[in-house]
DRENKOLPA-89900 format. One record per residue (C-alpha): residue in three letters; x, z, y. Coordinates in steps of 0.1 Angstrom, whole numbers, padded with zeros to 4 digits, always signed. Each point is the difference from the previous one (the first is absolute). Layout:
<recs>
ALAXZY/...
</recs>
This chain:
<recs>
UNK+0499+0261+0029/UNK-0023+0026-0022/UNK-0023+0022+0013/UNK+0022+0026-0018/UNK+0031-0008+0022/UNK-0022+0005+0030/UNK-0014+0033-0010/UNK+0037+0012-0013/UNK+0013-0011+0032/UNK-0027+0020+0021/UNK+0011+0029-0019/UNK+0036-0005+0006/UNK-0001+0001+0038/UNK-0027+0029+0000/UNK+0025+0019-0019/UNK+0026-0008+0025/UNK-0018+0010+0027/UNK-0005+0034-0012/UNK+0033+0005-0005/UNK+0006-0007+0034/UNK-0028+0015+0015/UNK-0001+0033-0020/UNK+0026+0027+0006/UNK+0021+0014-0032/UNK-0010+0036-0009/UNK+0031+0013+0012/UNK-0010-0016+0038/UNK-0033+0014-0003/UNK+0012+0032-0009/UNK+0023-0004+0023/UNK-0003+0031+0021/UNK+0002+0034-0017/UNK-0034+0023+0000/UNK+0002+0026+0028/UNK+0012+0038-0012/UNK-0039+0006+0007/UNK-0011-0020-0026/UNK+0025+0009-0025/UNK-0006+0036+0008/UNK-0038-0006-0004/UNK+0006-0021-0035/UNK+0015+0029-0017/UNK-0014+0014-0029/UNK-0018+0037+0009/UNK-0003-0013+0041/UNK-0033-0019-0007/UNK-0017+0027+0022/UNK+0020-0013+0033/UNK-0015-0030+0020/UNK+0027-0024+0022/UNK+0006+0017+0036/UNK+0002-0028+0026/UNK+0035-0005+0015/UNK-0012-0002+0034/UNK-0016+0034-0007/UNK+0030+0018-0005/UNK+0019-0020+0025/UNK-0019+0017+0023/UNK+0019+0034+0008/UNK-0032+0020+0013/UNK-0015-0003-0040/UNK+0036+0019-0012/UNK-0003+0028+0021/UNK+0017+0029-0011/UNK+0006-0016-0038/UNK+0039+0001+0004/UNK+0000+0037+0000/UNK-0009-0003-0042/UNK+0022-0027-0005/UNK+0036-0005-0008/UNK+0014-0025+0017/UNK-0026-0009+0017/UNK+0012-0028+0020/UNK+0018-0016-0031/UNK-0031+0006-0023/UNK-0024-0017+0027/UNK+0021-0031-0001/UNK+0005-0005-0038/UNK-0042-0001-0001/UNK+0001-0023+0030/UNK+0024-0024-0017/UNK+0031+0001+0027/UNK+0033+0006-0008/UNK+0013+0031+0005/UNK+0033+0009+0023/UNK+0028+0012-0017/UNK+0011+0001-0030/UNK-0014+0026-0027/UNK+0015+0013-0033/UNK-0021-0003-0029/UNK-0010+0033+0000/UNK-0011-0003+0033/UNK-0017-0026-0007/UNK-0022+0012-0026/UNK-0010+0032+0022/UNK-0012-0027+0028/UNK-0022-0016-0029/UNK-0015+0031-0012/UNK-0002+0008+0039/UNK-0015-0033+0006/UNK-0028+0012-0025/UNK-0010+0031+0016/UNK-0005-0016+0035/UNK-0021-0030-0017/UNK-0021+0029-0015/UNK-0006+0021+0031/UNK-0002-0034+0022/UNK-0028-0011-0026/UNK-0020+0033+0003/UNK-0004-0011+0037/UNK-0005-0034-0003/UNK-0028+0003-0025/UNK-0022+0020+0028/UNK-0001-0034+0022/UNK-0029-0020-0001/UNK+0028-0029-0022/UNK+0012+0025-0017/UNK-0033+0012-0014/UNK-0014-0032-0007/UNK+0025-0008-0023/UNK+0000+0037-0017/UNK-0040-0010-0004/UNK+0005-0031-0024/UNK+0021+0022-0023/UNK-0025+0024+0002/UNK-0029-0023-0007/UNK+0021-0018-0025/UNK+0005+0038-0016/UNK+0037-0006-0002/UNK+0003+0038+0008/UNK-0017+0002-0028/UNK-0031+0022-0012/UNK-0013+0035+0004/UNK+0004+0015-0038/UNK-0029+0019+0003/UNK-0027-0005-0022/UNK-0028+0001+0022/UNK+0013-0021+0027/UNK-0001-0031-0024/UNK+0029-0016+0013/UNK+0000+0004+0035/UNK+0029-0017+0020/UNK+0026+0028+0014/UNK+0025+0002+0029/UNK+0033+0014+0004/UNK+0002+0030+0021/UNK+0030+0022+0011/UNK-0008+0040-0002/UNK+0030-0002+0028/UNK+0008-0016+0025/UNK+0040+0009-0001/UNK+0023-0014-0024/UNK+0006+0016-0035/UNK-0026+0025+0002/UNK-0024-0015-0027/UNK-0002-0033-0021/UNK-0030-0025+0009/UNK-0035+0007-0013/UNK-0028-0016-0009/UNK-0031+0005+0022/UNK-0036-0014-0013/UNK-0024-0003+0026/UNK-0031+0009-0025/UNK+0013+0034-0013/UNK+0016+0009+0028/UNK+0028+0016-0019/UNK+0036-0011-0007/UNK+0021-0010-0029/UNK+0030-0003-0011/UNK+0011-0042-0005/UNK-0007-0013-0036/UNK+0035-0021-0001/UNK+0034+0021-0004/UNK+0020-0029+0025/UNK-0029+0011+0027/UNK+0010+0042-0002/UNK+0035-0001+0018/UNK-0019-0017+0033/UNK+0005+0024+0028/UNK-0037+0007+0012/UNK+0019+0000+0034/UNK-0003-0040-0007/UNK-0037+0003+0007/UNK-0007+0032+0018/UNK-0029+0022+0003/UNK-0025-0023+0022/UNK+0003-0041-0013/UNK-0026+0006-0028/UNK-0026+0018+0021/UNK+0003-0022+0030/UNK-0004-0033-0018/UNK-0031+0007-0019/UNK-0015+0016+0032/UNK+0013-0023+0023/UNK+0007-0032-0017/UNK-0024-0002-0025/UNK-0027+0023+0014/UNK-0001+0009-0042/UNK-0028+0014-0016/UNK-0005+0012-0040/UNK-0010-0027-0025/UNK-0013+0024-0020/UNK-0012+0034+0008/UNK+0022+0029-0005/UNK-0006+0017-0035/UNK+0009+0033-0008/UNK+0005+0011-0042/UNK-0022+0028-0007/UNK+0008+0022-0029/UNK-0030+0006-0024/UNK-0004+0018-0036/UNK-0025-0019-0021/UNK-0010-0018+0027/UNK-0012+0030+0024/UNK+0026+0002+0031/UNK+0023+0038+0001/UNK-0017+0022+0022/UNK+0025+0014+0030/UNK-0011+0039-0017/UNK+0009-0008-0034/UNK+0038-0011+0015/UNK+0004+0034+0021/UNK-0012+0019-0033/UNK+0021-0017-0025/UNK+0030+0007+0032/UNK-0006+0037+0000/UNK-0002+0000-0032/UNK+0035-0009-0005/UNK+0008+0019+0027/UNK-0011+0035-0017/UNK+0019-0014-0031/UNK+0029+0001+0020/UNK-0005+0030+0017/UNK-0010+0016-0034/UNK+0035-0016-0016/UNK+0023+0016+0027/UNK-0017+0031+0000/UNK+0004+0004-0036/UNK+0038-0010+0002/UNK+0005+0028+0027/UNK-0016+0026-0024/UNK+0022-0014-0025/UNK+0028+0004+0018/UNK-0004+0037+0012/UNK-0007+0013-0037/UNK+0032-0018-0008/UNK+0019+0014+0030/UNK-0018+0037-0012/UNK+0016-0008-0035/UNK+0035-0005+0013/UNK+0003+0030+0025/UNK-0015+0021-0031/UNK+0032-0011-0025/UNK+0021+0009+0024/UNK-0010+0035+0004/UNK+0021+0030-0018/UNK-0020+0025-0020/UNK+0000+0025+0028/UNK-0017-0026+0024/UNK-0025-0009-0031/UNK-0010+0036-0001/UNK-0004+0002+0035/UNK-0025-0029+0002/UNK-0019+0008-0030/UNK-0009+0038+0012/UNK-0009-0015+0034/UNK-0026-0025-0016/UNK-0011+0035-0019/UNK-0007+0020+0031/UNK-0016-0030+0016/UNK-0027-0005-0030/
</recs>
């Protein structure tokens, strides 16, 4: 026999081997992802890190959730991937999905202050997948969400940069209808104290206004303010004085010829 026979017929049971040893894409597949990761995967949710399920398994970390939540206990286990009891109208169905949501959100916002939670919040933060502070002078510093509440629907999530020291509204319009809630007021503070013990890059810079190159003294602001304050003042003063000759005018027409008289032999005697 050739040398090619033995080479094709190498190939031939390699191949068959493969086929047996390999599993289809369907097999592999097999196994749906977890609501967790779909939630995570959605475009505009790239801010949420993957909460352990032994995390909220544990009934101590939900503490007092359920009182935000509808449903709670249906919402908890659509997340968890069980099957719910009962059966549900679509409707109802679709309220325990938004529901579902919400608790992810406010169960996230706690998870993220635990040492796991944090560590995964800080390689989106290092990768800047929070994105950048748009200030100028900050030249592209990393940012972190921050919530300005800590109860639901008060305020959307914000952008906090660690530089600054200011906030910001996010750059992407899928990122503005996050509940800040989702986050809360104390994640982005404790992990760059805490976690990453975080210190400036660069050193803070501050703009500073200047005319031909000489900085605005703090006088010549206060002048050119009272300036336009006298303006004002001089403005309304002038309107009033307007006014009064122009409410003299009007009483004057209405006088009879009698009353006329009156008034101008009174301004006689008093010259």
């Amino acid at each position: 026999m050739t040398r090619s026979y033995y080479v094709h017929s190498a190939l031939a049971s390699l191949q068959h081997f493969l086929t047996i040893s390999t599993p289809s894409t369907e097999e592999s597949s097999g196994e749906e992802d977890s609501w967790v990761s779909w939630f995570c995967s959605l475009a505009g949710n790239e801010f949420f890190c993957h909460v352990d399920e032994d995390w909220m398994l544990d009934r101590f970390n939900l503490t007092g959730i359920n009182e935000h939540v509808y449903s709670y206990r249906k919402a908890l286990d659509m997340i968890l991937d069980l099957e719910m009891e009962g059966e549900a109208s679509e409707e109802e169905i679709e309220r325990i999905e938004q529901s579902a949501e919400v608790l992810y959100g406010l169960i996230h916002a706690r998870y993220i202050v635990t040492s796991a939670g944090c560590a995964q919040m800080a390689a989106k933060f290092y990768n800047k997948d929070f994105g950048e502070c748009p200030r100028v002078l900050c030249a592209g510093q990393a940012v972190l969400p921050v919530g300005l509440s800590n109860t639901p629907w008060d305020n959307t999530v914000k952008l906090f940069c660690p530089n600054c020291q200011d906030i910001y509204n996010t750059k992407s319009s899928r990122h503005r209808h996050i509940d800040g809630a989702f986050f809360g007021c104390t994640f982005a503070h404790l992990m760059l104290v805490v976690q990453l013990q975080w210190e400036p890059s660069i050193e803070p810079r501050i703009y500073v206004p200047k005319i031909y190159g000489f900085k605005i003294h703090p006088s010549a602001v206060k002048y050119s303010q009272r300036k336009a304050q006298l303006s004002r003042r001089k403005k309304q003063n002038d309107n009033t004085e307007r006014d009064r000759v122009r409410q003299e005018k009007m009483i004057k027409d209405l006088r009879t010829p009698a009353e006329h008289a009156a008034a101008d032999a009174q301004k006689y005697q008093a010259q």
